[in-house]
mmCIF file of the C-alpha atoms, coordinates in Angstrom:
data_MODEL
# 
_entry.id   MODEL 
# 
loop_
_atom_site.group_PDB 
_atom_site.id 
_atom_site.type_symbol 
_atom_site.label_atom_id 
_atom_site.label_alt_id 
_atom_site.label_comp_id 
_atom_site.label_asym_id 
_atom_site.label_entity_id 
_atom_site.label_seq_id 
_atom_site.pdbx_PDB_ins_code 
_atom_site.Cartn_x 
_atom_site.Cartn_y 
_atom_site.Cartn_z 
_atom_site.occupancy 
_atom_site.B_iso_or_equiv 
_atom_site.pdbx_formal_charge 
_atom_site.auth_seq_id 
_atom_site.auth_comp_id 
_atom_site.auth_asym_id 
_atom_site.auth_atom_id 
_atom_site.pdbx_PDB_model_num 
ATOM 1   C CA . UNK A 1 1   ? 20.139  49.929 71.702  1.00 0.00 ? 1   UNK A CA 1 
ATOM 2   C CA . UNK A 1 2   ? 20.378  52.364 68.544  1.00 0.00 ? 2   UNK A CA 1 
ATOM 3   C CA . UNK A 1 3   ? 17.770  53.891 67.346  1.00 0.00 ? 3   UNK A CA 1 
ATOM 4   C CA . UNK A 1 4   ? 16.853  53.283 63.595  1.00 0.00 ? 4   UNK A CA 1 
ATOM 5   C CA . UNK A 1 5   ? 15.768  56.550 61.955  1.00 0.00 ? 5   UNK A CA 1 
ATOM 6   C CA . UNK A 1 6   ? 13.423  56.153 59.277  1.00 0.00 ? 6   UNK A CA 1 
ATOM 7   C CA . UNK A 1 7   ? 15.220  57.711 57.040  1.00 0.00 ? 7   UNK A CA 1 
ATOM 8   C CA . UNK A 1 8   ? 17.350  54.584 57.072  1.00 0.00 ? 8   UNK A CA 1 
ATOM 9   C CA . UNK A 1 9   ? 14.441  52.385 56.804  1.00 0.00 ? 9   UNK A CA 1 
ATOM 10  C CA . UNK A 1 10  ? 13.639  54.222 53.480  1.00 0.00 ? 10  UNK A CA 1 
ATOM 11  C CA . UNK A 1 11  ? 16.958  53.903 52.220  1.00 0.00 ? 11  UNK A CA 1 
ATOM 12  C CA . UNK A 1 12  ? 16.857  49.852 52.299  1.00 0.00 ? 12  UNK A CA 1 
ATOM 13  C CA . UNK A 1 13  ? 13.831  49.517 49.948  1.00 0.00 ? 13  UNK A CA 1 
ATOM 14  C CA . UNK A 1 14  ? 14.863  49.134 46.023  1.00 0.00 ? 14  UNK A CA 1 
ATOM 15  C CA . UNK A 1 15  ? 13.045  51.203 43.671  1.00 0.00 ? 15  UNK A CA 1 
ATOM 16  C CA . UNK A 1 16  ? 11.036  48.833 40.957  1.00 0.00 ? 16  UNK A CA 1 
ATOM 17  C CA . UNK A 1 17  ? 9.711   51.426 38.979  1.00 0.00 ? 17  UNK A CA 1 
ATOM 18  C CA . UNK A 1 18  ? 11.465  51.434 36.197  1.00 0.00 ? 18  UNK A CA 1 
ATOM 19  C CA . UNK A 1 19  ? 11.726  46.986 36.547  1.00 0.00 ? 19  UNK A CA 1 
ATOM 20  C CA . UNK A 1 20  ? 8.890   47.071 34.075  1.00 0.00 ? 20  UNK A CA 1 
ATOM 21  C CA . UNK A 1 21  ? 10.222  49.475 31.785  1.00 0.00 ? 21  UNK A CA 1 
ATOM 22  C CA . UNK A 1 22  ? 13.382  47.272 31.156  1.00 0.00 ? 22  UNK A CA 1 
ATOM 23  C CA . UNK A 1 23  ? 11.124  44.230 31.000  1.00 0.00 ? 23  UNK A CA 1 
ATOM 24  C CA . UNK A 1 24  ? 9.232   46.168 28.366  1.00 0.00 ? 24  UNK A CA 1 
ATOM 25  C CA . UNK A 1 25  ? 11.998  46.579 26.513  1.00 0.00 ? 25  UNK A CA 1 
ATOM 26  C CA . UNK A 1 26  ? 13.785  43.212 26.563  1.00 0.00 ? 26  UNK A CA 1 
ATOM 27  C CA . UNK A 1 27  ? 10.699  41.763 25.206  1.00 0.00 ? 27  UNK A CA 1 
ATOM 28  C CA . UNK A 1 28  ? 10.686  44.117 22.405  1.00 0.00 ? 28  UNK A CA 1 
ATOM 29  C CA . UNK A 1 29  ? 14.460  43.663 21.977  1.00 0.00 ? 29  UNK A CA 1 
ATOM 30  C CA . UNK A 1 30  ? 13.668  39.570 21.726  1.00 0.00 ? 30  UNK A CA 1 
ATOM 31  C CA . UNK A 1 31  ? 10.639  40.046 19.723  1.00 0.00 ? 31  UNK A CA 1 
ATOM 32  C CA . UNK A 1 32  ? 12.808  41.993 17.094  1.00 0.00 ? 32  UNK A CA 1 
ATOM 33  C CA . UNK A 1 33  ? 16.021  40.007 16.661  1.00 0.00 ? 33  UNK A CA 1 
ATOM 34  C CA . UNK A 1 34  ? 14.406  35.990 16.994  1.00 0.00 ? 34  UNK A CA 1 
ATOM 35  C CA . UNK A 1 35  ? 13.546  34.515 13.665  1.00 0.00 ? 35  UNK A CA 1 
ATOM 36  C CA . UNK A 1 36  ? 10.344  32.307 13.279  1.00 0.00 ? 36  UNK A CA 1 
ATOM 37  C CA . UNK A 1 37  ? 10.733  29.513 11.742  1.00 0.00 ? 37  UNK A CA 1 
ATOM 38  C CA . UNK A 1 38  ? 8.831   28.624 8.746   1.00 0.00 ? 38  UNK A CA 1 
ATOM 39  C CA . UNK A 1 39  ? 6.734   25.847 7.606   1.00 0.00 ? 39  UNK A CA 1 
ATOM 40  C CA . UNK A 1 40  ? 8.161   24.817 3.729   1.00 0.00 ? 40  UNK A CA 1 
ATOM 41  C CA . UNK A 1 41  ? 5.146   22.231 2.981   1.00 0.00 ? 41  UNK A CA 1 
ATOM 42  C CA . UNK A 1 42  ? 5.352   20.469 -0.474  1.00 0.00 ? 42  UNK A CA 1 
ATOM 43  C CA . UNK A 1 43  ? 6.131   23.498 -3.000  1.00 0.00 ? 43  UNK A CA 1 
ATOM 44  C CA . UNK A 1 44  ? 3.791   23.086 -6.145  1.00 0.00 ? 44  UNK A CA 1 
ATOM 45  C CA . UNK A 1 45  ? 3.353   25.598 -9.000  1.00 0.00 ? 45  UNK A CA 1 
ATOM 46  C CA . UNK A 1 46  ? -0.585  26.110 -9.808  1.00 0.00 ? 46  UNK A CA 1 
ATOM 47  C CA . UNK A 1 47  ? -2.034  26.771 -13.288 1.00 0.00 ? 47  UNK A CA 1 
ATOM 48  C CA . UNK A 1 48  ? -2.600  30.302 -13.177 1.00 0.00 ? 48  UNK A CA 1 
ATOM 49  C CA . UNK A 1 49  ? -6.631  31.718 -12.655 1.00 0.00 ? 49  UNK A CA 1 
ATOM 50  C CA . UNK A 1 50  ? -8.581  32.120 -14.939 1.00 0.00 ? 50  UNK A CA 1 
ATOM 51  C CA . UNK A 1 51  ? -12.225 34.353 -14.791 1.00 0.00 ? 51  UNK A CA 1 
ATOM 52  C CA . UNK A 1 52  ? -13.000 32.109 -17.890 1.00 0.00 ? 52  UNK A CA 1 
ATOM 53  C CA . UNK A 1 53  ? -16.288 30.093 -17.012 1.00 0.00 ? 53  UNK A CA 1 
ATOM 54  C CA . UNK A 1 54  ? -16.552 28.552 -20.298 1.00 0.00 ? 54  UNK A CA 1 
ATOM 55  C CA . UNK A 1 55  ? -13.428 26.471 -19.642 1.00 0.00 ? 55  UNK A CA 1 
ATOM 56  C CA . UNK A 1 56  ? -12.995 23.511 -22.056 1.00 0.00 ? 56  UNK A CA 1 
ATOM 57  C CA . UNK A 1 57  ? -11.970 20.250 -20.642 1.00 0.00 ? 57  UNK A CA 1 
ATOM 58  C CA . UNK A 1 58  ? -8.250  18.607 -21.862 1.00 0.00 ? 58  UNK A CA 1 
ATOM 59  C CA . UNK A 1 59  ? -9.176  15.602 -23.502 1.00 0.00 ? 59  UNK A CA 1 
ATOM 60  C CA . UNK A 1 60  ? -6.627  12.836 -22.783 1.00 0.00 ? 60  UNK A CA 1 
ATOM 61  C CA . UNK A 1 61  ? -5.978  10.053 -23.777 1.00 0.00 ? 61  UNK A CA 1 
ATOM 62  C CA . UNK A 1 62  ? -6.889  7.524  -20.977 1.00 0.00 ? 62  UNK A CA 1 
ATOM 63  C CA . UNK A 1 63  ? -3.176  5.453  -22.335 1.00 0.00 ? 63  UNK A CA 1 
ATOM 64  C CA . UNK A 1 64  ? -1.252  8.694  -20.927 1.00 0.00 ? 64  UNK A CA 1 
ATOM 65  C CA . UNK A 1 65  ? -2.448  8.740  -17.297 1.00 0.00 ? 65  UNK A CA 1 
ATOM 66  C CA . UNK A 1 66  ? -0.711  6.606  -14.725 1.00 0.00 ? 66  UNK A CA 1 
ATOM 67  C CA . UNK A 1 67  ? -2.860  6.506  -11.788 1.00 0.00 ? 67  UNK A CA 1 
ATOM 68  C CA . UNK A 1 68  ? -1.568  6.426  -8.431  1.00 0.00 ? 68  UNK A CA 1 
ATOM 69  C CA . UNK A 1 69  ? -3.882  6.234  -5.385  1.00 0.00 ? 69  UNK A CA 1 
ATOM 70  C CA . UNK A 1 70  ? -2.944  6.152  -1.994  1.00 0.00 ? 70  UNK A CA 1 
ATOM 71  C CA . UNK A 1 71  ? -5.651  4.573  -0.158  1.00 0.00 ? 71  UNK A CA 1 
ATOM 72  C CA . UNK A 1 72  ? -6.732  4.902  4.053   1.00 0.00 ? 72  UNK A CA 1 
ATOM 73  C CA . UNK A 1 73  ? -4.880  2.204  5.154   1.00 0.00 ? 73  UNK A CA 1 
ATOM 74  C CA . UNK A 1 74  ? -1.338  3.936  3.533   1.00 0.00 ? 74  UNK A CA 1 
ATOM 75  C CA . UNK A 1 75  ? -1.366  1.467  0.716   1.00 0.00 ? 75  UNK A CA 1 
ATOM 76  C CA . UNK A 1 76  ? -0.113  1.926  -3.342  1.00 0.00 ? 76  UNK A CA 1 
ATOM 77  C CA . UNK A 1 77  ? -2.419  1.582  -5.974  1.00 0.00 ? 77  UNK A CA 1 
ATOM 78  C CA . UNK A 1 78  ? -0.491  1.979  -9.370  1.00 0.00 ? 78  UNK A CA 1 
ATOM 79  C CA . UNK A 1 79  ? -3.052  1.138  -11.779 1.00 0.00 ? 79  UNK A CA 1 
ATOM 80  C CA . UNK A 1 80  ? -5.550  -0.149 -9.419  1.00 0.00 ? 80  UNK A CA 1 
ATOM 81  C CA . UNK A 1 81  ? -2.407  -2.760 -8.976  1.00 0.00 ? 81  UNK A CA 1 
ATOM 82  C CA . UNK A 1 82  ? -1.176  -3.128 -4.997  1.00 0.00 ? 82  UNK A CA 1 
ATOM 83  C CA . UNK A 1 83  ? 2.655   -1.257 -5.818  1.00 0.00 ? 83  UNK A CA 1 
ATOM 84  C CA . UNK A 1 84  ? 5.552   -0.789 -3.708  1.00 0.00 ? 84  UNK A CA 1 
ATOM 85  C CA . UNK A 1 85  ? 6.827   3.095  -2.856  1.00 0.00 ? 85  UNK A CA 1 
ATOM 86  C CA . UNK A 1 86  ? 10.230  1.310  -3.189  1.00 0.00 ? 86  UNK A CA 1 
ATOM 87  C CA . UNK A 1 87  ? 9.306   0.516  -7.225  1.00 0.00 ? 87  UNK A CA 1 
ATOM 88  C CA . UNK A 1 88  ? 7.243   3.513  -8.134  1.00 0.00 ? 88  UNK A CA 1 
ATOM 89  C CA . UNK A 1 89  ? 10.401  5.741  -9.340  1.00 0.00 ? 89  UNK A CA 1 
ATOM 90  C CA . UNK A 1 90  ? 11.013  3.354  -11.499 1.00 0.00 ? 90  UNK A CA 1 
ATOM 91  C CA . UNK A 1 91  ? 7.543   2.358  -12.183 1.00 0.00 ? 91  UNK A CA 1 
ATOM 92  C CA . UNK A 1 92  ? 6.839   6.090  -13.303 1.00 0.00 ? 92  UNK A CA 1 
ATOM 93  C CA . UNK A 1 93  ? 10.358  6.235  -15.578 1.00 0.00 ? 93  UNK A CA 1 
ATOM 94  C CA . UNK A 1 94  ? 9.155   3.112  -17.351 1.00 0.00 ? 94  UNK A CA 1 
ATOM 95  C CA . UNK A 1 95  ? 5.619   4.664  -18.415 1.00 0.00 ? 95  UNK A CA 1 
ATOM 96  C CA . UNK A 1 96  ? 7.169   7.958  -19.340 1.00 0.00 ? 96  UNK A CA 1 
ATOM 97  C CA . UNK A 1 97  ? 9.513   6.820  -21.393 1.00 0.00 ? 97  UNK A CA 1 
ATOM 98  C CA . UNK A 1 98  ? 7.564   3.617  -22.306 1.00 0.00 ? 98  UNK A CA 1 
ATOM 99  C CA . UNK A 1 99  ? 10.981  2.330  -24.015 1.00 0.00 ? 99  UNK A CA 1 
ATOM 100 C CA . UNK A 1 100 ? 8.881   -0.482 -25.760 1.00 0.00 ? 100 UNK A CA 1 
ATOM 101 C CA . UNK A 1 101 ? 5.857   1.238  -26.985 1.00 0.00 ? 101 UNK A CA 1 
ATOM 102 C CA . UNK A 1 102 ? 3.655   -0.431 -25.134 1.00 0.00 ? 102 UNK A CA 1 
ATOM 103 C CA . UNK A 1 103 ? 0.219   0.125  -25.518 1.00 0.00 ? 103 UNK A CA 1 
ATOM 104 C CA . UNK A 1 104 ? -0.704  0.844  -22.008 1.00 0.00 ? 104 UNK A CA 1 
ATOM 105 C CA . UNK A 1 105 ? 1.708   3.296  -21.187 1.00 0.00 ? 105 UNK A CA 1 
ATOM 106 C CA . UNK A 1 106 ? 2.404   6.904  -22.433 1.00 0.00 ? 106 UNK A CA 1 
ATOM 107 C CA . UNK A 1 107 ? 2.653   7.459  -26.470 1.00 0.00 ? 107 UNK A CA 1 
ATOM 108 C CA . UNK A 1 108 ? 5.317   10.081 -25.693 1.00 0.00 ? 108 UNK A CA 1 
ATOM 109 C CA . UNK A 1 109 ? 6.967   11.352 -22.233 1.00 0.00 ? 109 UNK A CA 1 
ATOM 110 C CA . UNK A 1 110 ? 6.060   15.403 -22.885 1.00 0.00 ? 110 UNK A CA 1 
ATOM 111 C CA . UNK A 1 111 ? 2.073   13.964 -23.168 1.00 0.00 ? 111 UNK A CA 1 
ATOM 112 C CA . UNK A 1 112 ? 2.418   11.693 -20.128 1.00 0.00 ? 112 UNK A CA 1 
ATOM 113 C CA . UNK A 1 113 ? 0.705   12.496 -16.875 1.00 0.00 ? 113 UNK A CA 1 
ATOM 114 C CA . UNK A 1 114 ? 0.473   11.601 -13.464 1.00 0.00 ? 114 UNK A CA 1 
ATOM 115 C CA . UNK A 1 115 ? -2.518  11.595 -11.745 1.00 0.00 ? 115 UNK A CA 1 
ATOM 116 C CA . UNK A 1 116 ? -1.861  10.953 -7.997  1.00 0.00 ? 116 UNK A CA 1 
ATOM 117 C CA . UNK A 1 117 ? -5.127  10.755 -5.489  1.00 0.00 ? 117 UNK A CA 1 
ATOM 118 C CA . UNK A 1 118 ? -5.448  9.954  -1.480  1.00 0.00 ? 118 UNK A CA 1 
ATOM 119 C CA . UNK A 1 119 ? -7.706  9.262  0.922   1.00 0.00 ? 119 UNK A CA 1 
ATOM 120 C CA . UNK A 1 120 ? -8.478  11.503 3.498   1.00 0.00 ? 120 UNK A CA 1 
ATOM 121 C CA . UNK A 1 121 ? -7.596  8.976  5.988   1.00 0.00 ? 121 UNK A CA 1 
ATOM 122 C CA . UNK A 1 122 ? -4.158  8.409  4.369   1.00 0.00 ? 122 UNK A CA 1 
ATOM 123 C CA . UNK A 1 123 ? -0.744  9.535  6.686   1.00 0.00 ? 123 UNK A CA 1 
ATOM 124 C CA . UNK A 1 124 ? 0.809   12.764 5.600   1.00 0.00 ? 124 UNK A CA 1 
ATOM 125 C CA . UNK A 1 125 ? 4.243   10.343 5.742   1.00 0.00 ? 125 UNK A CA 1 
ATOM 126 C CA . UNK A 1 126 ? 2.899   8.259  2.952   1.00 0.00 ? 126 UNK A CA 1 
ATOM 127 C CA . UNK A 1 127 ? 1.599   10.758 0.774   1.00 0.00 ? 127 UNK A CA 1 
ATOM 128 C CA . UNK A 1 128 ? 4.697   12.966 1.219   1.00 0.00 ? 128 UNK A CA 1 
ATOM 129 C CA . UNK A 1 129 ? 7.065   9.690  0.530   1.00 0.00 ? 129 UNK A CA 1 
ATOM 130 C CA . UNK A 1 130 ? 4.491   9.210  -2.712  1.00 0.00 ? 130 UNK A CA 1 
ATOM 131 C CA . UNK A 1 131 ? 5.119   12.184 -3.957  1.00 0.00 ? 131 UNK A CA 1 
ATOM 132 C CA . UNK A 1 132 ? 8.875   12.608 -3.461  1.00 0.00 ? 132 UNK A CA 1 
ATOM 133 C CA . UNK A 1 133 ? 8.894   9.135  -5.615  1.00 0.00 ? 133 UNK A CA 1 
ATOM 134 C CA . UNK A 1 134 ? 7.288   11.152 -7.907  1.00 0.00 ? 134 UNK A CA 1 
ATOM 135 C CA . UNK A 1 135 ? 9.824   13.970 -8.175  1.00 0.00 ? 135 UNK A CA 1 
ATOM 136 C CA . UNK A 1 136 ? 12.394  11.929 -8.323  1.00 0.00 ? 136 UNK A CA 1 
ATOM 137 C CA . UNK A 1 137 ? 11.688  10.022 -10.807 1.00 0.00 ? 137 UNK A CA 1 
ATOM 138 C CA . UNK A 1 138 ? 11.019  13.374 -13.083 1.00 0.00 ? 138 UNK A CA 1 
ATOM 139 C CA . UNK A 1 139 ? 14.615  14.559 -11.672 1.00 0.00 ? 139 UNK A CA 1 
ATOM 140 C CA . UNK A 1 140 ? 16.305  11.371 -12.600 1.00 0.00 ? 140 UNK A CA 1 
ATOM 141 C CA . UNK A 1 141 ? 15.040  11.664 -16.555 1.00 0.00 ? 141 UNK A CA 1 
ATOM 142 C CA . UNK A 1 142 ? 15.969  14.854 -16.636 1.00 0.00 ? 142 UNK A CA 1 
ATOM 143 C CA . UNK A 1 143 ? 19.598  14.130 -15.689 1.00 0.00 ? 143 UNK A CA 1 
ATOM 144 C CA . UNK A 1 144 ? 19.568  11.259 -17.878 1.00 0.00 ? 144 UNK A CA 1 
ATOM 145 C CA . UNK A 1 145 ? 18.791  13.395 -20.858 1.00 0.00 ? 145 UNK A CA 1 
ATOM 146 C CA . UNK A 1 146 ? 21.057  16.044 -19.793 1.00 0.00 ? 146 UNK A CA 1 
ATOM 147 C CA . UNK A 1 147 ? 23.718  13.364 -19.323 1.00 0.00 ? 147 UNK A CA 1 
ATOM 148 C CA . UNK A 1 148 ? 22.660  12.028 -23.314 1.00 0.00 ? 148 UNK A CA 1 
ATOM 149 C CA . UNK A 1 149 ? 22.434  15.639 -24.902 1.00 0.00 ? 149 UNK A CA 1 
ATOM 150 C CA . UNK A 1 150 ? 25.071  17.898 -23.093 1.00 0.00 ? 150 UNK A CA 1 
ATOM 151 C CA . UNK A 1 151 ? 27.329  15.326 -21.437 1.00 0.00 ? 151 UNK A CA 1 
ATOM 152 C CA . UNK A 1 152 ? 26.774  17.161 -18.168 1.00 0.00 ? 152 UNK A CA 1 
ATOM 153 C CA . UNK A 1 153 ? 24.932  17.118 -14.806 1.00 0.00 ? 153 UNK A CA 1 
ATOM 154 C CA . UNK A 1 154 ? 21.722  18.492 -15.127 1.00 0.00 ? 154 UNK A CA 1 
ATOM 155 C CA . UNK A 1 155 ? 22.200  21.133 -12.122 1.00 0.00 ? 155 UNK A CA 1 
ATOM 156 C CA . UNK A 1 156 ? 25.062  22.648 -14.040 1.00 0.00 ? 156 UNK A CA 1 
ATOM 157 C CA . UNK A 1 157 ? 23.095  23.332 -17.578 1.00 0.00 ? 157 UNK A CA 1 
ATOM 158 C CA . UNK A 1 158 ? 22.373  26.686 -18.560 1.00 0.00 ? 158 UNK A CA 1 
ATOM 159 C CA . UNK A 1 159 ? 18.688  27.764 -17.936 1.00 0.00 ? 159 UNK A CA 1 
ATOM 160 C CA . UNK A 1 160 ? 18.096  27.401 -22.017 1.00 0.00 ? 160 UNK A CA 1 
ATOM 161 C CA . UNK A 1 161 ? 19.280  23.882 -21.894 1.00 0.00 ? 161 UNK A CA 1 
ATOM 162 C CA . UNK A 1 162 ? 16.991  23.220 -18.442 1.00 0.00 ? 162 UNK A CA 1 
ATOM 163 C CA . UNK A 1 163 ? 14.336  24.423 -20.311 1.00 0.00 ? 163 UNK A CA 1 
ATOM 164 C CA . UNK A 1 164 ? 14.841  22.126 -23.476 1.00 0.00 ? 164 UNK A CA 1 
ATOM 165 C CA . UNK A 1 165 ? 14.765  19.335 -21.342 1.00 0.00 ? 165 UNK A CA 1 
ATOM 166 C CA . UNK A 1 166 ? 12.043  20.055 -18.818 1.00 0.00 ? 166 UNK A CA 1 
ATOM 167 C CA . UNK A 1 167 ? 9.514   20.547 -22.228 1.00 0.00 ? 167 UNK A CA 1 
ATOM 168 C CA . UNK A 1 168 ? 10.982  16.976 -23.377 1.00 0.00 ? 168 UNK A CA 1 
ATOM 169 C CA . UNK A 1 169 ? 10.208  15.783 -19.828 1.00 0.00 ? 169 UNK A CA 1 
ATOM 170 C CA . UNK A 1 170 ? 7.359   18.029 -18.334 1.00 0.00 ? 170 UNK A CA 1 
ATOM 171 C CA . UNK A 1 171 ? 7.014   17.540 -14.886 1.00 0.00 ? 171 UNK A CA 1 
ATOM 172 C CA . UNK A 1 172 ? 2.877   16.662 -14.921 1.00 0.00 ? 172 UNK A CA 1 
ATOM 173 C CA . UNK A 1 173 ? 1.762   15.285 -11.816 1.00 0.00 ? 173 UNK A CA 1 
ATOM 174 C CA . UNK A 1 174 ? -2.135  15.831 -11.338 1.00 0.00 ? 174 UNK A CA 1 
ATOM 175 C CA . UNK A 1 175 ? -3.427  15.687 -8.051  1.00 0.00 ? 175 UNK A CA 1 
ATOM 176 C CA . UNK A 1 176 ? -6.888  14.800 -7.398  1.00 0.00 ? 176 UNK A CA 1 
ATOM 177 C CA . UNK A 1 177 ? -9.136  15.539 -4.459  1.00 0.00 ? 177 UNK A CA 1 
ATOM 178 C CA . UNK A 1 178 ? -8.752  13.584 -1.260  1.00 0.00 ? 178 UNK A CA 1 
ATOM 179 C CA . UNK A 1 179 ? -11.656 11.241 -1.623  1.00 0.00 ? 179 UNK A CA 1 
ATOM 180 C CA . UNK A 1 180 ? -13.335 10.252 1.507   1.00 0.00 ? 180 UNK A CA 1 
ATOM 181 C CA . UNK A 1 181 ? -12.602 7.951  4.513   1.00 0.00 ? 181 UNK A CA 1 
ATOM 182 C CA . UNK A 1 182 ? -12.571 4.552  2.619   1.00 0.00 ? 182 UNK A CA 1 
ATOM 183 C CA . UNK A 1 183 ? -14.171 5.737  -1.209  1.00 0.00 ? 183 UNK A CA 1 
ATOM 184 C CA . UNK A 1 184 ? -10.459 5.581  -2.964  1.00 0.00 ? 184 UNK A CA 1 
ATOM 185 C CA . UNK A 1 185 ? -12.103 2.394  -4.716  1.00 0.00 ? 185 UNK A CA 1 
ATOM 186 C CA . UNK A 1 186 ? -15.094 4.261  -6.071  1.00 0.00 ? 186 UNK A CA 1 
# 
């Protein structure tokens, strides 16, 4: 039988030392290059702050708020009126515009408003579907108009003629605080 020297025994083992070092630096390397994805969330533009503690209150008239409440059990109040998400574009054109001059909806669409409020028990689904009807029913008048004045997509305007028609149309939608489990009614 051969003898094994232990030289050769030494020769056999791998060296880990620097196994750490290249761990080290593939976590770096990973932490560098990987992109985190972002929540978007609903993207709202807030009235800037004001220091001013003597702030007066906007008086409006109560004929140019359409209420919308979203209650705990996920249903559409328009009015205090049970409502259907499916209707409410349409339901929000009609008091902006108010093409009949009624008395109960807006006098004019750039003094309209829309005041939406939830419950804290409603579903982030709902509120978020709510409020896209909402949008979109600002984004279809404003392509309507642009369709009317310029004769082209609304997208495609010029920021000038944007602006003309977003101050004919101002997108106005008020949101209230989340009343509590089961007040919306209050």
């Amino acid at each position: 039988m051969a003898k094994r020297s232990t030289r050769s025994k030494l020769n056999q083992e791998v060296n880990a030392g620097s196994m750490a070092d290249i761990a080290f630096l593939l976590l770096i390397f990973f932490l560098v290059t990987t992109t985190i994805a972002e929540d978007s969330g609903v993207l709202v533009k807030l009235p800037p702050w004001s220091d001013d503690t003597d702030q007066k209150d906007m008086k409006i008239k109560q004929r140019n708020i359409l209420t919308v409440l979203i209650n705990a059990q996920d249903e559409l109040l328009v009015e205090k009126e049970p409502a259907n998400i499916a209707n409410l574009r349409e339901t929000v054109k009609t008091f902006i515009t108010n093409p009949l001059h009624e008395e109960d909806k807006a006098e004019a669409p750039n003094v309209a408003v829309v005041s939406l409020q939830n419950d804290r028990g409603t579903k982030y689904k709902t509120y978020l579907a709510v409020y896209n009807e909402l949008k979109a029913a600002y984004r279809e008048l404003w392509e309507e108009a642009a369709q009317k004045k310029f004769h082209k997509d609304y997208e495609k305007l010029d920021r000038d003629k944007q602006r003309t028609i977003r101050n004919e149309f101002p997108l106005v939608i008020s949101e209230a605080d989340p009343t509590e489990y089961g007040d919306e009614d209050k």
